[in-house]
C-alpha positions as CSV (number, residue, x, y, z in Angstrom):
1,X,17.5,-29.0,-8.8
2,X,18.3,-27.1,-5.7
3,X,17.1,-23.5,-5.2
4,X,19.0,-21.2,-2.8
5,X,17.9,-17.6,-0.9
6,X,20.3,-15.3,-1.2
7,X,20.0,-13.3,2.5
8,X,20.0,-9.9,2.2
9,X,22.5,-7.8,3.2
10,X,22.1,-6.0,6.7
11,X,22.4,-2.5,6.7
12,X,22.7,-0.6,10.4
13,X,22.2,3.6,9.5
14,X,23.3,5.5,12.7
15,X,23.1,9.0,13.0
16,X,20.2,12.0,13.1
17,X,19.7,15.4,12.3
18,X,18.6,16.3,8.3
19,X,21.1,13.9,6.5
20,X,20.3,10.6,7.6
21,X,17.0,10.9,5.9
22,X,18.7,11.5,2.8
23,X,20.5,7.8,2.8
24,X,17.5,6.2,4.2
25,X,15.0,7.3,1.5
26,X,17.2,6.3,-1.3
27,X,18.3,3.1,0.6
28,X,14.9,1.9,0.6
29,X,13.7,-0.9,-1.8
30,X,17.5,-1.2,-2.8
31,X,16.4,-5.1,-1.3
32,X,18.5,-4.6,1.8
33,X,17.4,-5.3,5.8
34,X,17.5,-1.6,7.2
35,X,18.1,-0.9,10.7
36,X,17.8,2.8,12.0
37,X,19.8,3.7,15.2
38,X,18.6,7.3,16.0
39,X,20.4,9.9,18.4
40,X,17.9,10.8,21.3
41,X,20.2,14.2,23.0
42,X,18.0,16.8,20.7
43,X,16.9,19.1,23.0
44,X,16.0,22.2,21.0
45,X,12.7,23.4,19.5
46,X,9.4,21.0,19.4
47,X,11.7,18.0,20.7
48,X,13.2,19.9,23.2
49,X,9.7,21.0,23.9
50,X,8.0,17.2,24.4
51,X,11.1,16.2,25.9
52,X,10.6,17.6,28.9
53,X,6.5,17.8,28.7
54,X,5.8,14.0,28.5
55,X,7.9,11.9,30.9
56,X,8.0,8.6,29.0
57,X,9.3,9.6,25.7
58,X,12.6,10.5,23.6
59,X,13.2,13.4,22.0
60,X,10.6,12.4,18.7
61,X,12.1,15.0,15.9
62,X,14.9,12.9,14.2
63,X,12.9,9.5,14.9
64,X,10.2,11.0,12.8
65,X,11.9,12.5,9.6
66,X,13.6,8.5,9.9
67,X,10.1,6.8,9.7
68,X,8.8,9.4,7.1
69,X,11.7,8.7,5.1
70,X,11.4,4.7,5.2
71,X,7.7,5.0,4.6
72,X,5.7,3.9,1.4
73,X,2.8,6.1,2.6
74,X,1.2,8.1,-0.2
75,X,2.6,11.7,-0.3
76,X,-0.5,13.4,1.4
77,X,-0.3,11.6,4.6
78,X,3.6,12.1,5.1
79,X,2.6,15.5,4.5
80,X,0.1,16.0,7.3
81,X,2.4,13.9,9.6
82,X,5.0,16.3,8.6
83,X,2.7,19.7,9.3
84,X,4.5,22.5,11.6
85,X,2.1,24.4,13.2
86,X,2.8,27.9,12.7
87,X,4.4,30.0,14.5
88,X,1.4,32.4,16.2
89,X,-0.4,29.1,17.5
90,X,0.0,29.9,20.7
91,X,0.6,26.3,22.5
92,X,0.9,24.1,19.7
93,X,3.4,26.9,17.6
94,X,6.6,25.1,16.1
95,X,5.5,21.1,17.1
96,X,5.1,19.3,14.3
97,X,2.2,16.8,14.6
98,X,4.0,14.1,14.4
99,X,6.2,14.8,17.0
100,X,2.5,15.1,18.7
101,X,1.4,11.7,17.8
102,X,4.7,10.0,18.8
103,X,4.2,11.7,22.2
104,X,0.9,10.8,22.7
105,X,1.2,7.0,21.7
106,X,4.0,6.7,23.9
107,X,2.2,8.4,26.9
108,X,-0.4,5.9,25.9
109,X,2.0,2.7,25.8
110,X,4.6,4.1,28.1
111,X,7.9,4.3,25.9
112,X,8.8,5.5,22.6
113,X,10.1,2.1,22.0
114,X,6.7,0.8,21.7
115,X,5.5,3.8,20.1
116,X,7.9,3.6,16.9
117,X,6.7,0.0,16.6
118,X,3.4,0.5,16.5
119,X,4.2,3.5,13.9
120,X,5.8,1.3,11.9
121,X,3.3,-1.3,11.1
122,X,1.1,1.9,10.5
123,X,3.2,3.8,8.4
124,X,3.7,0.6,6.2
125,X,8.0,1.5,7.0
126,X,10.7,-0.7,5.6
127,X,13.3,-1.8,7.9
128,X,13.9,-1.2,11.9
129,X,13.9,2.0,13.6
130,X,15.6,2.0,17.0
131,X,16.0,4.8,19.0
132,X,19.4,4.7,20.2
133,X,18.2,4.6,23.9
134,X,14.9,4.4,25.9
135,X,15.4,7.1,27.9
136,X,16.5,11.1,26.7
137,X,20.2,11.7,26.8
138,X,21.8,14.7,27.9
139,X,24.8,15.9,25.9
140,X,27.7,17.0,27.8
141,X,31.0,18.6,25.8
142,X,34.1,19.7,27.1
143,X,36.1,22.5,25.2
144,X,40.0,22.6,24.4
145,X,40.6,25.5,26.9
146,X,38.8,23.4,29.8
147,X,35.1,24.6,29.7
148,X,32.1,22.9,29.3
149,X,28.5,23.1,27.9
150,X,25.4,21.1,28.6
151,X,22.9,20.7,26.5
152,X,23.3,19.2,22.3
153,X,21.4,23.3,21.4
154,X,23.6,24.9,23.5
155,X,27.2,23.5,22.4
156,X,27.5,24.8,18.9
157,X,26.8,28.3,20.1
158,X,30.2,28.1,22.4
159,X,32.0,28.0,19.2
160,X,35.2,26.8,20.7
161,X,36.3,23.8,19.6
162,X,35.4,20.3,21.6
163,X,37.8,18.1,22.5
164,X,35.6,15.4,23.9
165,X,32.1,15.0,24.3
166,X,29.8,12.4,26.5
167,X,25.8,10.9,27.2
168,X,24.3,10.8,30.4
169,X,20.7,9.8,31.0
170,X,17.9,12.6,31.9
171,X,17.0,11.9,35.1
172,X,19.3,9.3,36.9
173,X,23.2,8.8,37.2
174,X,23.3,5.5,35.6
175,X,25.6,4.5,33.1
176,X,23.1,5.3,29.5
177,X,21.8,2.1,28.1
178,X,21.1,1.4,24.4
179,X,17.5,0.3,23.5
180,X,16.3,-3.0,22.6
181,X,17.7,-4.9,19.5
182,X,19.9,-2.0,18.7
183,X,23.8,-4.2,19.9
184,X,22.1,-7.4,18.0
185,X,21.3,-5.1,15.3
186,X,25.1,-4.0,15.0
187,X,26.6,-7.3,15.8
188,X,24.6,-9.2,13.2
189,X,25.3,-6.1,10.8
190,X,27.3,-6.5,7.2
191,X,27.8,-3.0,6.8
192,X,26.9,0.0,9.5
193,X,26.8,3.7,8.0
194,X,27.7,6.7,10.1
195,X,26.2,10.0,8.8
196,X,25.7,12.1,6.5
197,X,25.1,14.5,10.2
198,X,26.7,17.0,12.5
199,X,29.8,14.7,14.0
200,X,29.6,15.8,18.0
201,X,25.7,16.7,17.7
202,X,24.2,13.4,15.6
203,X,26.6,10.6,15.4
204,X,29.0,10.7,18.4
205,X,25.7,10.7,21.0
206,X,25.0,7.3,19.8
207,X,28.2,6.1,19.9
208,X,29.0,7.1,23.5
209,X,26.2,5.0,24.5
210,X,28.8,2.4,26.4
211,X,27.1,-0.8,24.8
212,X,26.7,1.0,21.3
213,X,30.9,1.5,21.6
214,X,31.2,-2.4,22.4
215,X,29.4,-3.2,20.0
216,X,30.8,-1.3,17.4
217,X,34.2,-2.5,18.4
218,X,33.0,-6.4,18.0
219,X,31.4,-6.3,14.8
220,X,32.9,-7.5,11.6
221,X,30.5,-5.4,9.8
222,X,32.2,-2.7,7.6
223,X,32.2,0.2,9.1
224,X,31.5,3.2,6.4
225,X,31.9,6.8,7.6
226,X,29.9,9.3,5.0
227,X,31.9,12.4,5.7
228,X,30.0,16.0,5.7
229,X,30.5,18.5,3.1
230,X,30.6,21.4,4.6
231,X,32.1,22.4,8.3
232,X,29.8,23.4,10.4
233,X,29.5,26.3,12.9
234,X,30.4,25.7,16.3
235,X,31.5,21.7,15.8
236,X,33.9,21.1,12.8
237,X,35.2,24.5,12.1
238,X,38.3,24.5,9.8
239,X,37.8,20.4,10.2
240,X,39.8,18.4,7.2
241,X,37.8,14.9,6.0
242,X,40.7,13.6,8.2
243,X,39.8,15.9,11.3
244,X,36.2,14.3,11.3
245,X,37.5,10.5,11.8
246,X,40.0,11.5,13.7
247,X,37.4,12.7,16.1
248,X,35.9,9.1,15.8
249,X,38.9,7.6,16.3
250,X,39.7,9.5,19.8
251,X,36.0,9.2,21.1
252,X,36.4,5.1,20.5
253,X,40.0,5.5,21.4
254,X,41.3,3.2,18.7
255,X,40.6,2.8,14.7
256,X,37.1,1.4,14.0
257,X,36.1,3.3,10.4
258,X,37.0,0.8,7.5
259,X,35.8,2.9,4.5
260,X,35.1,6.9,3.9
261,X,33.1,8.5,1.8
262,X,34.3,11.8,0.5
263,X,32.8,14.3,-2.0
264,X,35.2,16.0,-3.9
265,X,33.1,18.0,-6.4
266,X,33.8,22.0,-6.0
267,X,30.8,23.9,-4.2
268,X,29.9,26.8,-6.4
269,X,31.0,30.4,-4.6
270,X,28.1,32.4,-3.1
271,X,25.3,29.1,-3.8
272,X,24.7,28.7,-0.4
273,X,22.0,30.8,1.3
274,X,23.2,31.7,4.2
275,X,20.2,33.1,5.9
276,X,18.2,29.9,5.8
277,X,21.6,27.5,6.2
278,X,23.6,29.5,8.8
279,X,25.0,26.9,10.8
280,X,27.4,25.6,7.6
281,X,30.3,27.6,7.0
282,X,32.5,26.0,4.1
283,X,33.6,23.4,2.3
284,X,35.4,20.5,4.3
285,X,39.4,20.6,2.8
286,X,41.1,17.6,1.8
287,X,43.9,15.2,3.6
288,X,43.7,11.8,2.0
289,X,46.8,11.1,3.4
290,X,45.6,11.9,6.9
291,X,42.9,9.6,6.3
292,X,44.7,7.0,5.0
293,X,47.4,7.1,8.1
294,X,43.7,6.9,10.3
295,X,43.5,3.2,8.2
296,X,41.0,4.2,6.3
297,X,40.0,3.5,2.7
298,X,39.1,6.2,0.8
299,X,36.2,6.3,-1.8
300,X,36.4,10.0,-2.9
301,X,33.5,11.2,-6.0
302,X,31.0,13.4,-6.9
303,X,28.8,12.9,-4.3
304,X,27.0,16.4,-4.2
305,X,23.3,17.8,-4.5
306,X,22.6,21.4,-4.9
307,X,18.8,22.5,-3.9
308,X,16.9,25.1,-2.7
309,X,19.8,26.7,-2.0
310,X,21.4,24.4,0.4
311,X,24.6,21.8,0.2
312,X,23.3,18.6,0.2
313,X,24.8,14.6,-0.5
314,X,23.0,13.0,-3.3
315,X,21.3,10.0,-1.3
316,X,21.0,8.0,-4.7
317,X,24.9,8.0,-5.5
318,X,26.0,7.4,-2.1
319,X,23.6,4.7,-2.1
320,X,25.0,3.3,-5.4
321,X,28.6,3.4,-3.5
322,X,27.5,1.7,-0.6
323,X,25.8,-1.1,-2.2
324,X,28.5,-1.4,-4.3
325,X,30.8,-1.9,-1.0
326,X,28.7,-4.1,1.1
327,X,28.0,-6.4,-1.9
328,X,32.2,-6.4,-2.6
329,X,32.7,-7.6,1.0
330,X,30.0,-10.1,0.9
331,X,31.7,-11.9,-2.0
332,X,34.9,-11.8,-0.6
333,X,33.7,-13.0,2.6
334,X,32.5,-16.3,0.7
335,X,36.0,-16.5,-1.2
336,X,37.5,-17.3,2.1
């Protein structure tokens, strides 16, 4: 009697800030191959920080949240690797120590690359995490009334709204390359996630990586677009769901999102504290039509998590959608 392996699906997660965590945590041991492409333009607080400090490293703030979140690790050591100095410690006040240990292993093997690798064998992670270049990027946007800004912390607080925005490495005019593995990663992808994140400040960096935009482009992976909540302030203000591909659209300058994910379940008035989550304005309006003249097919549900006060998606039903998806276009993929 024969036996046959079922291969797993491949699942590329591209994006940074707070929400890809989110996917990723609830994405793990759902018996898929993760990959992790993480945006490398933060340049604010204790990434900003190392950034410029230690000459052979990536901004380490999003790339750590990602390898906590794929991490079996018992609770107490995510924890420590998780600690934020306080505030009144002089030198060390805001960095988070494992930002600290990132830096220092790749000061001691010369790359972030090899530092992440090393971290995850150590942090016993799930999947691949790729930053999605070697070398720090420097957000550039240009404005609808012809300005610009410089700088991923310095282009929400324009707020004017950004017609287009571009990467271009730290320290040299050449073109900004994407890091080892991270085009096979795509190519060889059945399904590739964009978001849950800020659209000009997480996901587009990546994506205006010139071999990340091939490459996304030549797969025949599915392409799923997890669109944001809320607008947020200074990038997607008075966006529709529509607005945000739209944006992706442009940036790639032709249709490349197969499937979006929309939550339509009402945010309750006033829930949102606004002192600690400032940056989020309201909820994202709906154009289903708009979306579906962008090509796109729409998966629209309750998608939401309330918590501590703050809007979040509910990483174990988006999880449930997208499994749902990349196992749909498997099958069909064998029918032909």
């Amino acid at each position: 009697m024969k036996t046959y392996r079922i291969r797993k699906p491949k699942v590329v997660v591209m994006g940074g800030g707070t929400g890809l965590p989110v996917i990723l945590k609830s994405l793990r041991n759902q018996g898929v191959d993760i990959t992790a492409i993480v945006t490398v333009a933060d340049d604010g607080g204790s990434s900003g920080v190392l950034r410029d400090s230690v000459k052979t490293m990536v901004p380490p703030g999003d790339l750590r949240n990602v390898l906590v979140a794929l991490s079996d690790m018992p609770k107490l050591y995510s924890d420590i690797f998780q600690y934020r100095f306080n505030k009144g410690d002089k030198f060390l006040a805001n960095h988070a120590l494992g930002n600290l240990i990132i830096a220092a292993i790749a000061e001691m093997r010369g790359s972030t690359y090899e530092a992440i690798r090393i971290l995850n064998k150590m942090m016993h992670v799930e999947g691949n995490v790729y930053p999605s270049s070697e070398e720090p990027l420097v957000l550039h946007a240009e404005f609808m009334d012809g300005s610009t800004a410089v700088g991923e912390s310095k282009i929400a607080l324009e707020r004017k709204t950004i017609r287009h925005v571009h990467v271009s490495r730290q320290d040299s005019d050449e073109t900004p390359k994407a890091s080892r593995n991270v085009v096979k990663a795509i190519i060889e992808a059945d399904m590739i996630v964009l978001g849950p994140g800020s659209l000009f400040t997480s996901i587009l960096p990546n994506l205006m990586i010139p071999e990340i935009s091939e490459a996304m482009l030549k797969t025949k992976a599915e392409v799923v677009y997890i669109c944001n909540i809320m607008t947020q302030k200074g990038e997607t203000e008075h966006f529709t769901d529509a607005q945000h591909v739209k944006v992706l659209h442009r940036h790639l300058k032709t249709p490349f999102v197969d499937t979006v994910l929309v939550n339509i379940e009402h945010v309750p008035e006033d829930y949102m504290d606004v002192e600690k989550y400032d940056e989020y304005l309201v909820q994202v309006t709906h154009d289903f039509n708009g979306l579906r003249e962008e090509g796109c097919r729409v998966v629209s549900s309750d998608f939401l998590e309330l918590r501590d006060g703050g809007v979040f998606h509910d990483g174990e039903k988006v999880v449930n959608e997208l499994l749902r998806i990349v196992y749909g276009v498997r099958n069909t993929e064998r029918e032909r």
